[in-house]
C-alpha positions as CSV (number, residue, x, y, z in Angstrom):
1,X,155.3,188.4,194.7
2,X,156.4,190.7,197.3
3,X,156.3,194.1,195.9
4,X,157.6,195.5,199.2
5,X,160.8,194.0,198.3
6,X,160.4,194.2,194.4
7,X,159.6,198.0,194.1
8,X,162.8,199.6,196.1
9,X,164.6,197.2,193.9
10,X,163.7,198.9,191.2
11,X,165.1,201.7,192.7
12,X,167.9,200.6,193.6
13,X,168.7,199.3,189.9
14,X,168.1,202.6,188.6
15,X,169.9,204.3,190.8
16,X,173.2,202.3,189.5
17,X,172.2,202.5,185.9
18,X,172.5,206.1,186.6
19,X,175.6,205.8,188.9
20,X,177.4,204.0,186.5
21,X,177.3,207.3,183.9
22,X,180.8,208.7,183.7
23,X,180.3,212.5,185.3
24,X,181.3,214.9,182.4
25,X,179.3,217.7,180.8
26,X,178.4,215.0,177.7
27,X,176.9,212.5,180.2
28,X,175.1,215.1,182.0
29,X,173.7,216.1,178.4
30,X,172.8,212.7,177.8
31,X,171.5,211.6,181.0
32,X,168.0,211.9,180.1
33,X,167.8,210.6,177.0
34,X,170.2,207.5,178.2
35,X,167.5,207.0,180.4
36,X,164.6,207.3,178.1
37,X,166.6,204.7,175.5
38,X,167.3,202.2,178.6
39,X,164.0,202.5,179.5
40,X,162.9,201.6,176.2
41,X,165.1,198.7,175.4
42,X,163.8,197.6,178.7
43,X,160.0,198.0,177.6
44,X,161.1,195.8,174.4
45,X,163.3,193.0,176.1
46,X,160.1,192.4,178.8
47,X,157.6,192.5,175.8
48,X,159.8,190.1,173.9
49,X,160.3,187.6,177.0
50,X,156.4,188.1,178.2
51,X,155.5,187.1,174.9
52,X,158.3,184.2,174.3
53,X,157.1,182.9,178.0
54,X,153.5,182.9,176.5
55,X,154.8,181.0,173.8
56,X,156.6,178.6,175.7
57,X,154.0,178.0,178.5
58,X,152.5,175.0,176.9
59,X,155.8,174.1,175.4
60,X,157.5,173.6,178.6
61,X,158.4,169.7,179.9
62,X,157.7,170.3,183.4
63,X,160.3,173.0,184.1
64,X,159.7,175.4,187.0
65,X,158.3,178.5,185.6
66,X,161.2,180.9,187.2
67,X,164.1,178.9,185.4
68,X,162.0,178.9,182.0
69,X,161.4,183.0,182.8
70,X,164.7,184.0,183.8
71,X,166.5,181.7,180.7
72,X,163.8,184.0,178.0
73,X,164.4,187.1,179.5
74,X,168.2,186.9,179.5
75,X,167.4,185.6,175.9
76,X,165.6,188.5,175.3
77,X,168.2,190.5,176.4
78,X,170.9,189.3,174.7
79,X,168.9,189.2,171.1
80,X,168.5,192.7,171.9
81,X,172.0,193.9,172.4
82,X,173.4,191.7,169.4
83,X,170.7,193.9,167.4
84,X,171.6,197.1,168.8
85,X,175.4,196.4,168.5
86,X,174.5,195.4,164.5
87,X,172.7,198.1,163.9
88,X,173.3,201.5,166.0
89,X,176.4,200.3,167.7
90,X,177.6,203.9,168.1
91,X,174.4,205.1,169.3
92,X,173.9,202.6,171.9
93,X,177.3,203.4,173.3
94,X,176.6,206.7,173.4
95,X,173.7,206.0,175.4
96,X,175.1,203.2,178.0
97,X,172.8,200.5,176.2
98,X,175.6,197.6,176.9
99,X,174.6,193.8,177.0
100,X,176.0,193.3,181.1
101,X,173.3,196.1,182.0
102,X,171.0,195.1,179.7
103,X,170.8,191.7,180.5
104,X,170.8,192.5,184.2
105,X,168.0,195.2,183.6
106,X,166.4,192.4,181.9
107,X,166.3,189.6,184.9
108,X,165.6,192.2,187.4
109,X,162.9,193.7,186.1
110,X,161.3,190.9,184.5
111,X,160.7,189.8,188.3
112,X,156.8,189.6,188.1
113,X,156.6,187.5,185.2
114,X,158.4,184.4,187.5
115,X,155.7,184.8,189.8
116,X,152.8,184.7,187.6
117,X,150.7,182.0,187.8
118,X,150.9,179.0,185.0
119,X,147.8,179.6,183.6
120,X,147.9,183.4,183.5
121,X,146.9,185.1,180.0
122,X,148.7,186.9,178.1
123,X,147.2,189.8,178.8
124,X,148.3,189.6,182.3
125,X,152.2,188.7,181.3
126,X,151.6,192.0,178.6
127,X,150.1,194.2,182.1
128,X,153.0,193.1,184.3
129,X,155.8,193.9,182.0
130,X,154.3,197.1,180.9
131,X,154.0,198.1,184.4
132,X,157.5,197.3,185.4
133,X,158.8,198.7,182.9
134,X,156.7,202.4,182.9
135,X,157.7,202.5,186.7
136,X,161.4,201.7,186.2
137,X,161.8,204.4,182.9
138,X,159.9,206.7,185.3
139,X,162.8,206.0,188.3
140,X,165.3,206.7,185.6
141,X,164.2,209.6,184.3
142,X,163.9,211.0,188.0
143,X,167.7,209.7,188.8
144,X,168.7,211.5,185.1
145,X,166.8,214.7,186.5
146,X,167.7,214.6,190.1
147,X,171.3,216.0,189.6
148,X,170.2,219.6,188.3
149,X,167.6,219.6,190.9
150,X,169.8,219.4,193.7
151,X,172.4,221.8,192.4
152,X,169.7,224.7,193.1
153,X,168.9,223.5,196.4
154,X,171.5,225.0,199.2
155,X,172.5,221.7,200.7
156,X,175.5,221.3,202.7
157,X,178.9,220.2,201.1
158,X,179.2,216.6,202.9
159,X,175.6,216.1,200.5
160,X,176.1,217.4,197.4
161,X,176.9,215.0,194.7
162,X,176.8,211.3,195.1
163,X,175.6,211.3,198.7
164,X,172.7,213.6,198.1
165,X,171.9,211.1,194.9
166,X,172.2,208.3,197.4
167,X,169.8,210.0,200.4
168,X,167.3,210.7,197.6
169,X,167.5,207.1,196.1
170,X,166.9,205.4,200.2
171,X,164.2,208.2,200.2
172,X,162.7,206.8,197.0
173,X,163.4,202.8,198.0
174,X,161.1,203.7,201.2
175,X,158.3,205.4,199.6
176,X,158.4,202.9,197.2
177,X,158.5,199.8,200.1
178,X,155.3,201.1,201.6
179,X,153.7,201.3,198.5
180,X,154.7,198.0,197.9
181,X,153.8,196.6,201.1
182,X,150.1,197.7,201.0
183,X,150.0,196.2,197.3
184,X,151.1,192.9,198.4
């Protein structure tokens, strides 16, 4: 697994999970705890296809690990949304917790568990998902916080907004490609 790649990924898909906010004063109110709740679901969709992927290690007729990974965690995704639509459908639409980004939360994050080996433990599938998951909820809440931040600063008007959200996520993406470089 290339982690230089993987980790500005995860930038990059939390930066549009927070672009994709409408920009009114309720958004702006919700912001962090959309993020929180996203990263959460995703925390419980990587858990849930970790452990199916466990499950269905043995159980698997010679299928190439990736397609059985990616098939669970979209699985995984979609049990989740059909539960959160059942039971706190006004709640998760509050909060921008639909099935297209949840599912695609789901596959992009749940990168490291295509790569791990066949005969990983459990543990190491639980460790991988946690890990993603802590560092993309972490990403969020920084893109949910960044906003306010850069109102105080005295930036020029061609950078405020959007295009001082998008210089901070590039930012982010590099520090986040070195760091991923030396891990890999």
């Amino acid at each position: 697994m290339n982690f230089g790649l993987y980790l500005p990924l995860l930038a990059g898909l939390a930066f549009c999970n927070h672009c994709r906010r409408p920009a009114d004063d309720q958004a702006d109110a919700l912001a962090l705890p959309a993020a929180i709740a996203m990263g959460l679901a995703t925390a419980i969709m990587l858990l849930l296809g970790g452990g199916l992927l466990t499950l269905a290690d043995s159980a698997r007729p010679g299928l190439p690990l990736p397609l059985v990974a990616s098939v669970l965690q979209a699985a995984s995704a979609l049990l989740l949304a059909g539960a959160l639509q059942r039971l706190a459908a006004g709640t998760a639409a509050a909060l921008g917790l639909h099935w297209p980004l949840l599912l695609l939360n789901s596959l992009l994050a749940g990168l490291p568990l295509y790569f791990l080996p066949s005969a990983s433990s459990a543990a190491a599938s639980l460790c991988a998902a946690l890990l993603s998951a802590a560092l993309f909820t972490l990403l969020l809440a920084q893109f949910a916080t960044l906003p306010q931040r850069l109102q105080r600063c005295a930036l020029p008007a061609r950078l405020q907004g959007r295009p001082a959200l998008l210089l901070c996520a590039l930012i982010i993406a590099l520090a986040l490609h070195g760091l991923g470089a030396r891990l890999s």
